[in-house]
DOVO-227058 format. One record per residue (C-alpha): residue in three letters; x, y negated, z negated. Coordinates in pm, whole numbers, plus 50000, padded with zeros to 5 digits. Layout:
BEGIN
AlaXYZ ...
***
This chain:
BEGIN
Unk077201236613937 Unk078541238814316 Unk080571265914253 Unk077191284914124 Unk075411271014427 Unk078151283914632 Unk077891319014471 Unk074311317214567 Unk074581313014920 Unk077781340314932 Unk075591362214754 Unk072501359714991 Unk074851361915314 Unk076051394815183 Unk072071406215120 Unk071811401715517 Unk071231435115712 Unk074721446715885 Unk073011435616169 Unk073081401416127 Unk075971403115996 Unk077511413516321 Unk075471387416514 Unk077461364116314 Unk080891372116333 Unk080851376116709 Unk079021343116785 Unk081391327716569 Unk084441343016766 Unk082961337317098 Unk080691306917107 Unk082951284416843 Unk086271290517056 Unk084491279117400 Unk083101251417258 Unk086251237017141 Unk088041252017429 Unk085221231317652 Unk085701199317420 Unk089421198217450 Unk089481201617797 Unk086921176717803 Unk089051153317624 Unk091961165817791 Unk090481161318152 Unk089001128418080 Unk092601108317901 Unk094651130818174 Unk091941119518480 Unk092501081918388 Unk095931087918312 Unk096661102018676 Unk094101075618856 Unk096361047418664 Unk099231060318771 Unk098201068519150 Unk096761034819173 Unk100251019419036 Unk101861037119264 Unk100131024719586 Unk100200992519449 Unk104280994519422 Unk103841004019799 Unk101690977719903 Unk103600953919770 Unk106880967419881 Unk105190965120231 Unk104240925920177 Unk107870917120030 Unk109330936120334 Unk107320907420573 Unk107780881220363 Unk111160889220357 Unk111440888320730 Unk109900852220721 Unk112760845120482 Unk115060855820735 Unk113390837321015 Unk113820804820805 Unk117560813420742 Unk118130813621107 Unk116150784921205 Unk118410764220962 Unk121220775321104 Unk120740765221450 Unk122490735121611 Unk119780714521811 Unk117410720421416 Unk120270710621253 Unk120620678421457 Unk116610672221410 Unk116840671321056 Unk120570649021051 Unk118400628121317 Unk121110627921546 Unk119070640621818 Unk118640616022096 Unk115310598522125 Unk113270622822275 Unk111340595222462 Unk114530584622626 Unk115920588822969 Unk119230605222846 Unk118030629122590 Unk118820657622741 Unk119840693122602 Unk121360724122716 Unk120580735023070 Unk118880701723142 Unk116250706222870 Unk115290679822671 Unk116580689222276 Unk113110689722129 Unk111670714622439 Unk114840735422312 Unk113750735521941 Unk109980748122053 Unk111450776222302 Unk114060782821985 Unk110550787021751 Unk108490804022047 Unk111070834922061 Unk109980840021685 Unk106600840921778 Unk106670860822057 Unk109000881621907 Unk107290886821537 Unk103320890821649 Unk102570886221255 Unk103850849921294 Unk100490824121390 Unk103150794721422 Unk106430777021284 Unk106260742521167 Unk109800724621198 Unk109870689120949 Unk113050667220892 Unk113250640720663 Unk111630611620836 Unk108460628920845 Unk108910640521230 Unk108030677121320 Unk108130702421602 Unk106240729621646 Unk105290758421909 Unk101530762321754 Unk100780736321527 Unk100350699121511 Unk099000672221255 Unk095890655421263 Unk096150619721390 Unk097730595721125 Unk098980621620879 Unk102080617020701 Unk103490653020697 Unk106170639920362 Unk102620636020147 Unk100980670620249 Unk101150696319920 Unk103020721320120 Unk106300696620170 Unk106450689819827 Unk106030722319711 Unk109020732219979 Unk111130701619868 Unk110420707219477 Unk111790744519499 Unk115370730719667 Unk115920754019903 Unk114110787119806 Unk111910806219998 Unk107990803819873 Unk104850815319957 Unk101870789519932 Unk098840811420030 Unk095560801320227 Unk096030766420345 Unk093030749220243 Unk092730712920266 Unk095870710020551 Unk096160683120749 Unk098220708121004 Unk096110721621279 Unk096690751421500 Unk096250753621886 Unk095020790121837 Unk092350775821596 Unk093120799521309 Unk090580796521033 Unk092390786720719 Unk091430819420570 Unk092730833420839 Unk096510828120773 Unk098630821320521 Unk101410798920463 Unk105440801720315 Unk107520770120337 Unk111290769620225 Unk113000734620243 Unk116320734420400 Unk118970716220173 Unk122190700520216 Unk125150725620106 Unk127260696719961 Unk124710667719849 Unk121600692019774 Unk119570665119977 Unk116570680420118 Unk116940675120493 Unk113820692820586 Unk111000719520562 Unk110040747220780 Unk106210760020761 Unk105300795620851 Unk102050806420913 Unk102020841820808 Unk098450864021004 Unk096010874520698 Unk095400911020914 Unk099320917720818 Unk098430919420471 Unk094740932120528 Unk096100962820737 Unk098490972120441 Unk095630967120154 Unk092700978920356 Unk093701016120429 Unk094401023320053 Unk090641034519888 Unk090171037219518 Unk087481060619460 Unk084381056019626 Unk083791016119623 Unk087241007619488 Unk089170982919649 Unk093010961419657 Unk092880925319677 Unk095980905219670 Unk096140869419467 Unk098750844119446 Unk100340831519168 Unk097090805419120 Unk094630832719099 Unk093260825819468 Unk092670856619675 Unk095030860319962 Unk093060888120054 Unk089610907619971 Unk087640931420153 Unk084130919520265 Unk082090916820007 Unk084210922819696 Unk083030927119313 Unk084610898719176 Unk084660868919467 Unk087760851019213 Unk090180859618900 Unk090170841318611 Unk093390821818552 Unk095820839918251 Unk093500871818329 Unk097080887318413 Unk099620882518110 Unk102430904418204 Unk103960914618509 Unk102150947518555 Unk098840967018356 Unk095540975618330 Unk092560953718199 Unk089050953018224 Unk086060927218342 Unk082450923318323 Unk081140912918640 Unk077120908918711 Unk076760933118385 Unk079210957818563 Unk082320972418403 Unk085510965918638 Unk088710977718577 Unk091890962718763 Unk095140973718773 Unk097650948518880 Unk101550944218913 Unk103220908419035 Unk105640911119281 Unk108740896919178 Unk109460882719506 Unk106770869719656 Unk105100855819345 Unk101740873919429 Unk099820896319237 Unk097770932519396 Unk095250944219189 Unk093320976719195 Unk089940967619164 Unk086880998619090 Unk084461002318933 Unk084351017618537 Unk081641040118616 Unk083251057818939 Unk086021069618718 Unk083671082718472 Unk081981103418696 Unk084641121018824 Unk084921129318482 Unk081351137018402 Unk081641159618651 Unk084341178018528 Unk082531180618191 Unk079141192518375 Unk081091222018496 Unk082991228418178 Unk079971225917931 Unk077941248218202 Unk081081272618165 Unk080631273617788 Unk076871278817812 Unk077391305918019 Unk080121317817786 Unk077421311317514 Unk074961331217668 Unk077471364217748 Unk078141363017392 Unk075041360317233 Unk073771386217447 Unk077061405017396 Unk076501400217034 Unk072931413017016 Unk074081444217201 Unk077571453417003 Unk075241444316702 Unk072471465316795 Unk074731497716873 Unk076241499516565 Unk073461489316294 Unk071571514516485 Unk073181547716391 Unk074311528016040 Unk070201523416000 Unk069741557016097 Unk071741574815837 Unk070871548815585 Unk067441565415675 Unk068541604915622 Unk070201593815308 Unk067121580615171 Unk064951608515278 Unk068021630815102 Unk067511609214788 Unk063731614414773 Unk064581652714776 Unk064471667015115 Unk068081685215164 Unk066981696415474 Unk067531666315675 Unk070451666515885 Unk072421639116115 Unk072581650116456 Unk074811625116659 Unk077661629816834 Unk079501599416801 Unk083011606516769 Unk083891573816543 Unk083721567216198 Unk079971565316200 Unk080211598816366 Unk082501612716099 Unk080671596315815 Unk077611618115934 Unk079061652715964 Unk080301644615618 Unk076951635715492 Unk075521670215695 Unk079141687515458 Unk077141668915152 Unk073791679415202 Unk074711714915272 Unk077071712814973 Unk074691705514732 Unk071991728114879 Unk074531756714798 Unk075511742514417 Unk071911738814381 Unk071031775514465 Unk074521785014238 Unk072691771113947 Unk069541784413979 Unk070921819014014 Unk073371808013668 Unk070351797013513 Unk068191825413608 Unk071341853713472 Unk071481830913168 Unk068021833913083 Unk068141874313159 Unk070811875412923 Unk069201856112612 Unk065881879812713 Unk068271909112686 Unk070341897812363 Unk066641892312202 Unk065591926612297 Unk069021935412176 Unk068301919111876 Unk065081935811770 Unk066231968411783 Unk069211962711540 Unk066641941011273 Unk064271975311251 Unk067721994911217 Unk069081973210991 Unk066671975510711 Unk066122015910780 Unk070162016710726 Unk069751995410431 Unk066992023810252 Unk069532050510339 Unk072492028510202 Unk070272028209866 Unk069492063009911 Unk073592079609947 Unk074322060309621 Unk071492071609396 Unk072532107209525 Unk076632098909444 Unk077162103309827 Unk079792074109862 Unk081262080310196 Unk077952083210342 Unk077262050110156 Unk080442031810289 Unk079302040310662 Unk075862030510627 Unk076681995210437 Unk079321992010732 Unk076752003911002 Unk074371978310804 Unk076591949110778 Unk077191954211139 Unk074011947611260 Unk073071924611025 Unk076071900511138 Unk074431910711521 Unk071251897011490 Unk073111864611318 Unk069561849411334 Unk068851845911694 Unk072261821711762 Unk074541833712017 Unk077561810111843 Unk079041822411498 Unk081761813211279 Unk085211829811374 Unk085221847110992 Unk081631861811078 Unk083131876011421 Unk085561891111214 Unk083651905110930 Unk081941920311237 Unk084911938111383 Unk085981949511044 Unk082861968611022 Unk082991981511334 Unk086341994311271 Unk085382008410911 Unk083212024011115 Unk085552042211349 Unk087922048811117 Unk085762072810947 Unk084972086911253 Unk088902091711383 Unk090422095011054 Unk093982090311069 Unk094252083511414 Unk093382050511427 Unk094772017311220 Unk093961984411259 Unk095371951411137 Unk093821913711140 Unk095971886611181 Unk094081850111092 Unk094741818610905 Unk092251809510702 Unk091441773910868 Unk090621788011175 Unk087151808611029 Unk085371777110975 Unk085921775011387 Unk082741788411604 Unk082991813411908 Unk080931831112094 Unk078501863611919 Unk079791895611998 Unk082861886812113 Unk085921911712002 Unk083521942011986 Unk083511954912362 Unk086921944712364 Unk088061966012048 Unk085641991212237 Unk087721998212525 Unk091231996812331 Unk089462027612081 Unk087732044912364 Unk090272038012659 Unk093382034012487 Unk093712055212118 Unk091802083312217 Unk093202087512578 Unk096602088812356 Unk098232115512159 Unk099322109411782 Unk097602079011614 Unk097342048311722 Unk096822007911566 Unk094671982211676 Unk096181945011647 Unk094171919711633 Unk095701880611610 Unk094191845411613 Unk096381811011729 Unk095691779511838 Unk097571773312155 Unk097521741712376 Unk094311723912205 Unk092371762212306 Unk091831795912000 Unk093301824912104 Unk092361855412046 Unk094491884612143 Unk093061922612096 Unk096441947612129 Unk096471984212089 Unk099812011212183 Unk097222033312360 Unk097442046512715 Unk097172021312878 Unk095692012213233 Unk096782025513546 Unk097991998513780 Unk095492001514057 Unk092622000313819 Unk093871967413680 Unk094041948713986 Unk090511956514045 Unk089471948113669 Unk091331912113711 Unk089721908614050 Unk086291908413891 Unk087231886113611 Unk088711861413831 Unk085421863114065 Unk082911853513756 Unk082441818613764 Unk084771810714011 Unk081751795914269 Unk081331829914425 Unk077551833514442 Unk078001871914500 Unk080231873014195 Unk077591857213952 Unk075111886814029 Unk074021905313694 Unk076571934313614 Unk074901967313589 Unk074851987113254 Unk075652014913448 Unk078781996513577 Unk081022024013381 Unk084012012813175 Unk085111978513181 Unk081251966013180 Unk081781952512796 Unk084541933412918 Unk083351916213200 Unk079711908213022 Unk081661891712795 Unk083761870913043 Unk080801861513212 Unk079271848812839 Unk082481824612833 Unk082741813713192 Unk078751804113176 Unk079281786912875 Unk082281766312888 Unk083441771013266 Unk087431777713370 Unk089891779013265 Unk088701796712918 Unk087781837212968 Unk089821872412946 Unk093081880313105 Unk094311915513078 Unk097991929313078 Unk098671963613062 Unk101091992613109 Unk100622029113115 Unk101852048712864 Unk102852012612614 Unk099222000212595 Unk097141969412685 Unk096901934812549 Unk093541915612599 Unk093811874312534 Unk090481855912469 Unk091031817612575 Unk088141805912333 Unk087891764612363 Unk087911753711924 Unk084171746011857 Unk083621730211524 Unk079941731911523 Unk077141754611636 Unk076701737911938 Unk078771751612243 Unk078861712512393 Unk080901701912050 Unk084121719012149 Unk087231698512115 
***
């Protein structure tokens, strides 16, 4: 059942006009190809677009967070050398002198503690990013250049020290310090600044002796996030290893991150924020513990890429609309001309041969027109050829019917005298007459121009009875014929003119007597007849023109197939009866004539073997 179904529709597409046909098969190679050409670029553009913007964001992320671990790594050297200095080393051994006493004195004069500040100020002054050092042994005392506790604090018990003294010695970044009981004399808001402690440790016992604060400047870290953009709104915001924002722009989408938003140490995930898509891209520094994160906006990448696919689905209309109208045209210029001789050939077909293509096209449109012009003109011409063969066919049954008359009125006049001779004992006279009789009696053959081959003959024998008497001993005449072949049919009247010219033209034109030979074979499937006599012969210039004329009836010559004259003069016999055959059964059957002068001629009839009256029954 579907594959009938799908014979159906093939079937109909191939009833569509050429035209539409062409519309077709160029939409389908222009329009399909640009519209998958514009989807896969499409999808191309849009996975290689968030591809690259991943990427590109990862990579300033990498930077900004090589730029953080480069200051935090300078605080980490700052702490290193505040360890190692003498007058902090005695401070956290407490083997500095009181510093309320008389006597403690330091270098130049200074007391030991005014020292340690100018010691921490140089860092200060030297590093601008620094908002103040915080110096703590392990009695709880502290120095500082910029800071100092709130009244009644006890520094050991702030979350900072024990965060310091719990990581034994390595460097670590604590964030925004919220909830401090350490003040600052520059009043820094505690969002402001943020803070990295490292405790300093005892090489041989691992006894924390101490803990030095640094107060890091937020606008260090804000001036290496805040010039990187992400698209339009897009953002980086740095978060510490809690999930608190060390630093956000003013007014960010998402004011916190969840906690175990970020499971590995770098990717890409995705939030819903206020019904808004957000996508953040993230990698966690190593070093520093903190986390920068690529925050925009889901719709801000699409619309770079909607973009893109406005201008590649307005390229494939356009495409779309070149090609249809590209299509219609090409279409249009060749059904035209195809329409157009579809048109002659069906005004041919009703009958008018007159019609004619006139283009001149040069393809195969073109060529297929001047060959239906060759057609036309063609068949006007074998048209006109068979009129004329009709018309000479029908002038030559009117003339054989006249013929025939004459000999029927003879014929029973000969027949009285026949009758006549023999009641009188006259029995020559009687031979010729019965031969002159039986001659046109086996003419008139009742009105059918095809006889058996032993009527023919019985013909010719008469004839030559005839002329036998008349030339006496100069003329003989054998017959040479199997018996099977006189139930065959040929053509009326066909050895007579022949035998004609061989007595007339050959034997009498000859001295001493001279035989007639007549022969019938069956050669290659065809009878033939052969008519020989030892006469004269013909002269060789005189032949040439006698085969030209038998060659020229029925070979398509129009001028050829005009009636011969009775007063064409010898030959005409001949050639009336090669026109008989050649109207009859065509070429390659008719006369062909070989002579010689002075040896005689040889005429061969190639008859086709007709078993039946009708000339269309030959083998």
């Amino acid at each position: 059942m579907q594959r009938s179904s799908l014979t159906i529709e093939k079937l109909k597409l191939n009833n569509l006009p050429i035209r539409y046909k062409l519309i077709i098969h160029f939409l389908l190679i222009s329009i399909l190809p640009s519209i998958g050409l514009g989807l896969l670029i499409g999808w191309t553009v849009d996975r290689r677009v968030e591809e690259q913007s991943s990427e590109n964001t990862m990579q300033l992320i990498g930077k900004v967070n090589t730029a953080l671990e480069n200051d935090v790594e300078n605080l980490q050297k700052i702490t290193y050398l505040i360890s190692f200095d003498p007058g902090v080393q005695a401070f956290l051994k407490g083997t500095m002198k009181d510093r309320a006493e008389p006597g403690g004195t330091g270098v130049n004069g200074e007391s030991a503690e005014y020292n340690i500040r100018k010691f921490l100020q140089g860092f200060t002054t030297l590093s601008s990013e620094i908002a103040g050092i915080m110096l703590v042994n392990q009695a709880g005392e502290f120095i500082s250049n910029e800071m100092y506790t709130r009244p009644g604090t006890e520094v050991k018990n702030e979350a900072w020290y024990k965060a310091a003294a719990a990581n034994k010695g390595i460097f670590k970044m604590i964030g925004h310090p919220y909830g401090r009981a350490v003040m600052s004399h520059a009043d820094y808001k505690e969002s402001e600044v943020v803070s990295a402690v490292r405790a300093i440790v005892d090489p041989d016992t691992q006894v924390v002796q101490g803990v030095v604060l640094v107060d890091l400047k937020l606008r260090v870290i804000a001036e290496t996030a805040r010039d990187v953009t992400l698209g339009k709104t897009g953002y980086l915001t740095v978060v510490d290893d809690n999930g608190e924002l060390v630093y956000a722009p003013q007014h960010p989408f998402m004011q916190s991150i969840p906690a175990g938003l970020f499971s590995e140490t770098s990717g890409i995930t995705s939030e819903t924020v206020n019904g808004r898509d957000i996508q953040l891209i993230y990698r966690t520094s190593s070093f520093t513990g903190w986390t920068t994160v690529g925050v925009f906006p889901m719709d801000e990448s699409a619309y770079g890429v909607r973009e893109i696919t406005f201008n590649v689905v307005t390229f494939v209309f356009v495409v779309c609309m070149l090609g249809m109208t590209a299509s219609f045209y090409l279409a249009y210029s060749i059904s035209r001309p195809i329409g157009q001789l579809a048109s002659f050939m069906s005004k041919a077909q009703s009958g008018d041969l007159t019609i004619r293509y006139w283009g001149k096209r040069s393809d195969e449109i073109g060529m297929l027109g001047r060959s239906f012009n060759t057609m036309l003109a063609q068949i006007s011409r074998l048209l006109t050829l068979t009129e004329l063969q009709a018309r000479q066919k029908r002038e030559a049954e009117l003339r054989s019917l006249q013929a025939h008359i004459k000999p029927h009125f003879l014929y029973n006049t000969l027949d009285t005298i026949h009758w006549m001779a023999r009641s009188r004992g006259a029995d020559d006279i009687a031979e010729v007459v019965q031969s002159l009789s039986k001659l046109f009696r086996l003419g008139l053959s009742k009105g059918s121009d095809i006889i058996p081959l032993s009527d023919e003959l019985e013909h010719i024998v008469s004839y030559l009875k005839i002329q036998h008497t008349r030339y006496s001993s100069k003329l003989s005449y054998t017959i040479d014929s199997e018996p099977q072949f006189g139930e065959l049919y040929v053509l009326k009247l066909l050895l007579q003119p022949i035998v004609e010219n061989a007595i007339y033209h050959g034997i009498k034109e000859r001295r001493g007597p001279g035989n007639i030979r007549i022969a019938v074979a069956e050669h290659g499937g065809d009878l033939v007849l052969t008519v020989a006599d030892d006469g004269a012969g013909i002269p060789a210039e005189r032949l040439a023109q006698l085969r030209k004329r038998l060659d020229d009836i029925g070979a398509g010559s129009i001028e050829a197939e005009q009636p011969i004259p009775e007063s064409a003069g010898t030959g005409y016999g001949i050639l009336n009866v090669q026109a008989r055959i050649r109207l009859t059964y065509g070429e390659p059957y008719g006369l062909s004539i070989d002579s010689e002068p002075g040896r005689g001629t040889l005429v061969t009839v190639r008859h086709p073997v007709v078993r039946s009256s009708y000339p269309e029954d030959h083998k």
